[in-house]
C-alpha positions as CSV (number, residue, x, y, z in Angstrom):
1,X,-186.0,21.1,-135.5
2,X,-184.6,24.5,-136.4
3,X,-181.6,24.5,-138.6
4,X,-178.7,27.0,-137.9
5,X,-177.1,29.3,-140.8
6,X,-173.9,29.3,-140.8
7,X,-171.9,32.6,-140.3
8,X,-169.8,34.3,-143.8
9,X,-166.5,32.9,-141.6
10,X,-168.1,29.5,-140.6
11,X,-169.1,29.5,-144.4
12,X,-165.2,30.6,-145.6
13,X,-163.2,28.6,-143.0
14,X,-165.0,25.3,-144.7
15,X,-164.1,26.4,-148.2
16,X,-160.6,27.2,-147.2
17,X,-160.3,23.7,-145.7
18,X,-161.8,21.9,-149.0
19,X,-159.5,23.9,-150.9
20,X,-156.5,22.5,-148.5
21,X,-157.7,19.1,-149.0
22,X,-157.6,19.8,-152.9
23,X,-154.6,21.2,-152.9
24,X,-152.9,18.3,-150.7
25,X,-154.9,16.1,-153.6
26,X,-153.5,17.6,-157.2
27,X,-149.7,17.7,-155.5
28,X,-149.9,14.0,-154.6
29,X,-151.2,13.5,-158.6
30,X,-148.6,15.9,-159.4
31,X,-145.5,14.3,-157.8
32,X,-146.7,11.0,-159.2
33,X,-146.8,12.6,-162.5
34,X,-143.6,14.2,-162.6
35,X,-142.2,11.0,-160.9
36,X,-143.3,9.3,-164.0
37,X,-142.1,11.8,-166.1
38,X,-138.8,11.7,-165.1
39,X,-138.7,8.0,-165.0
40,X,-140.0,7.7,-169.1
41,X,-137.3,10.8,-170.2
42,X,-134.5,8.7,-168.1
43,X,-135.0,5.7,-170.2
């Protein structure tokens, strides 16, 4: 069964959609983070 390379934008348009997925990721931990922040300093 052959296997198909992918084309430079086939390539790029999957790392830009990791790197969304990432992104969506380390704010989520972020929020949470501050969230807690805010909640420790308020006490």
């Amino acid at each position: 069964m052959a296997r198909t390379r992918k084309t430079s934008k086939e390539a790029l348009e999957e790392k830009i959609e990791k790197a969304e997925v990432d992104v969506i990721a380390a704010k989520k931990k972020y929020d949470q983070a501050t969230a807690n922040l805010k909640e420790l300093l308020g006490k």
